[in-house]
C-alpha positions as CSV (number, residue, x, y, z in Angstrom):
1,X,8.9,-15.4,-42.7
2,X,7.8,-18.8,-41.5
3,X,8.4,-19.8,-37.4
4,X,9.8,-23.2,-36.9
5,X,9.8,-25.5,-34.0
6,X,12.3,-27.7,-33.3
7,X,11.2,-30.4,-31.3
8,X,14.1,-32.0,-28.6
9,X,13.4,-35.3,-27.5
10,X,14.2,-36.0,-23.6
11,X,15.9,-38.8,-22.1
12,X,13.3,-40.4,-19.4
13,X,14.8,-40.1,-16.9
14,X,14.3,-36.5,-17.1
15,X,10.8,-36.5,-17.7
16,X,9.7,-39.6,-15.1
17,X,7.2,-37.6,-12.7
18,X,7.1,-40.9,-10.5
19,X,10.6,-41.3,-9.9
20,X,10.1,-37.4,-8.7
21,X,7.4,-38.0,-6.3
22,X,9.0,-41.4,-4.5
23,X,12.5,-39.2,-3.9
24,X,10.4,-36.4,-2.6
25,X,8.2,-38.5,-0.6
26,X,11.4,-40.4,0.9
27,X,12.9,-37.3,1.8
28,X,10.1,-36.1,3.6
29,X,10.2,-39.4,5.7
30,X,13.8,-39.6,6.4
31,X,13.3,-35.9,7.9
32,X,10.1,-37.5,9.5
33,X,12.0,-40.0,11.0
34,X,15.8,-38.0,11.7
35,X,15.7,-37.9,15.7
36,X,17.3,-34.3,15.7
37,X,13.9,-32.6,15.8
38,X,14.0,-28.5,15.6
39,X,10.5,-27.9,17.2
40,X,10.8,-25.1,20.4
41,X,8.5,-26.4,22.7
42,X,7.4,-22.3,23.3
43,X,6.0,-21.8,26.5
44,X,8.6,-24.1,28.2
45,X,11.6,-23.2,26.2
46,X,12.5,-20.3,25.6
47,X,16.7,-19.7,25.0
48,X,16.7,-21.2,21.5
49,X,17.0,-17.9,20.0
50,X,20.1,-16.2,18.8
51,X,22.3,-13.9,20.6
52,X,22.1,-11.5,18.3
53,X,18.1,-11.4,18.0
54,X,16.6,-7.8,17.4
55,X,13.8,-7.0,19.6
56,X,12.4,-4.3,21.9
57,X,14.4,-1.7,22.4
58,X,15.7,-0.6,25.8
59,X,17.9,2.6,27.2
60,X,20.9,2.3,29.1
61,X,21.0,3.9,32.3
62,X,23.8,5.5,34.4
63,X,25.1,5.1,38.3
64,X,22.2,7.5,39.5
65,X,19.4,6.2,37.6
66,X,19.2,8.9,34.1
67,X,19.5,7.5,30.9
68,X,22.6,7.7,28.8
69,X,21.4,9.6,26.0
70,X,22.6,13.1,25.3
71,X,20.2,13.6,22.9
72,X,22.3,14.1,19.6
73,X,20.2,13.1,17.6
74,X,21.8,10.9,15.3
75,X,19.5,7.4,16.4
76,X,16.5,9.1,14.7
77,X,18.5,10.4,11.8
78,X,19.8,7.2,10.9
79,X,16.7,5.0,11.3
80,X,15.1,4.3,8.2
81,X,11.4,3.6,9.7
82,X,11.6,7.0,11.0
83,X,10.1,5.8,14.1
84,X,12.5,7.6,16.6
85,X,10.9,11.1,18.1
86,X,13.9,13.0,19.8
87,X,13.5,16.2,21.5
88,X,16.3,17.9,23.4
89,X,16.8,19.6,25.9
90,X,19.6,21.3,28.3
91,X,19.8,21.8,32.0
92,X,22.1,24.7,33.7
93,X,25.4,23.5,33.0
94,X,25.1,23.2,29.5
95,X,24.3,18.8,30.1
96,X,22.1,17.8,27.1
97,X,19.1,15.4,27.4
98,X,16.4,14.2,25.8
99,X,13.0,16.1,26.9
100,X,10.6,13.3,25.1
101,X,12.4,10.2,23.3
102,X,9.8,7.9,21.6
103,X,10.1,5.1,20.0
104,X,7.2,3.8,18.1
105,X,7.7,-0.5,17.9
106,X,5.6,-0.9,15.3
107,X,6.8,1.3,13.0
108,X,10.7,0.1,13.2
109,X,12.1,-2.5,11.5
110,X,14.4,-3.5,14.3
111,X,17.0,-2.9,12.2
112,X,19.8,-2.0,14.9
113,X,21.0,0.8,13.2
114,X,19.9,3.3,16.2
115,X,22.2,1.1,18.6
116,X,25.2,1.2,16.1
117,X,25.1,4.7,15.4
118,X,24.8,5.7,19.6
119,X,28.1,7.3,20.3
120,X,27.1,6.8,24.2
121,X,26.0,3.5,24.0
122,X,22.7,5.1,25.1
123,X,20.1,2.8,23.0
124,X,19.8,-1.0,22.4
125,X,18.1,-3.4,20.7
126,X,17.2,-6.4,23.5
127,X,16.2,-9.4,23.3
128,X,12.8,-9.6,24.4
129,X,10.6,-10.8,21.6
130,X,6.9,-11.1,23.6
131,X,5.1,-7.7,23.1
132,X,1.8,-7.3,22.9
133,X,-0.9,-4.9,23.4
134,X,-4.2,-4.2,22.8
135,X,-3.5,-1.1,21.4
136,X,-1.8,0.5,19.0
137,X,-1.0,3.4,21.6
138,X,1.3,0.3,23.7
139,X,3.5,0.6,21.2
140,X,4.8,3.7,21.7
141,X,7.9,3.8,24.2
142,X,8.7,6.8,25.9
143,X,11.8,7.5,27.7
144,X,10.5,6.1,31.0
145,X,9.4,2.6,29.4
146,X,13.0,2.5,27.6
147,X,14.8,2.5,30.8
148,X,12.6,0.3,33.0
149,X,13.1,-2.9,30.5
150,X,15.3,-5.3,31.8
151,X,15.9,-7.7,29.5
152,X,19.1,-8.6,28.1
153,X,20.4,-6.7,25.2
154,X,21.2,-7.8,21.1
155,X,25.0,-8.6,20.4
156,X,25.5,-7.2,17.1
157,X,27.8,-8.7,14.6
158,X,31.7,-8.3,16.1
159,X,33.8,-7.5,12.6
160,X,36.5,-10.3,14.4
161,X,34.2,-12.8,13.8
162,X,32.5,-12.5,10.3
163,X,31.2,-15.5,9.8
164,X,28.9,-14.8,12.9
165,X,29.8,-18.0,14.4
């Protein structure tokens, strides 16, 4: 059995590489050009991030200063990084807490699911984006870390506005 080729003949003006390369290069200068620029100047501005930005995590706190959490343990059940180390615990009156409650930052995917799955609103993702360390140890946050951050928390997706606008 023989192969044939067929052999399809193209109009020009599919196949002119010139005409390609000056409507590429004049769209790169009318964005050159375009005075709505989207550079952050970083050090100086820093609000041009979204609302709903996923960064380090923080714990909620109540009136006299212990964290929210009564250790259920669902937030390291759900996350899928499995970077969440829950251990409970119980006082005298039968009040659950968490005895250790780690969360290892460079292991999660800042996913959120942890703060959507909190039925005490315990957990959040913030806002803060610088973190650095010189260590991989500074990465871990325990219970005390979580509830001295102070930055401003993630607003997840409300269902009422879907488009997210």
């Amino acid at each position: 059995m023989a192969i044939g080729v067929k052999v399809m003949e193209r109009p020009i003006e599919q196949t002119s590489y010139v005409r390609a390369t000056l409507q590429g290069m004049a769209l790169t200068l009318k964005h050159l050009l375009d005075p709505h620029k989207v550079t952050v100047q970083y050090p100086e501005q820093k609000d041009a991030m979204s609302p709903r930005w996923r960064g380090t995590h923080r714990m909620l706190t109540t009136e006299d200063g212990k964290a929210k959490c009564v250790a259920c343990g669902l937030c390291p059940t759900v996350c899928p990084a499995n970077c969440i180390k829950l251990v409970p615990g119980e006082d005298e009156s039968g009040n659950r807490y968490p005895l250790v409650f780690e969360i290892d930052e460079y292991r999660c995917i800042f996913c959120g699911y942890c703060q959507e799955v909190c039925p005490e609103e315990a957990i959040h993702v913030g806002r803060h984006f610088e973190n650095s360390e010189y260590s991989r140890e500074g990465f871990v946050y325990d219970l005390e870390r979580l509830m001295a951050q102070t930055h401003p928390v993630c607003e997840m997706w409300d269902p009422a506005d879907p488009k997210g606008e």
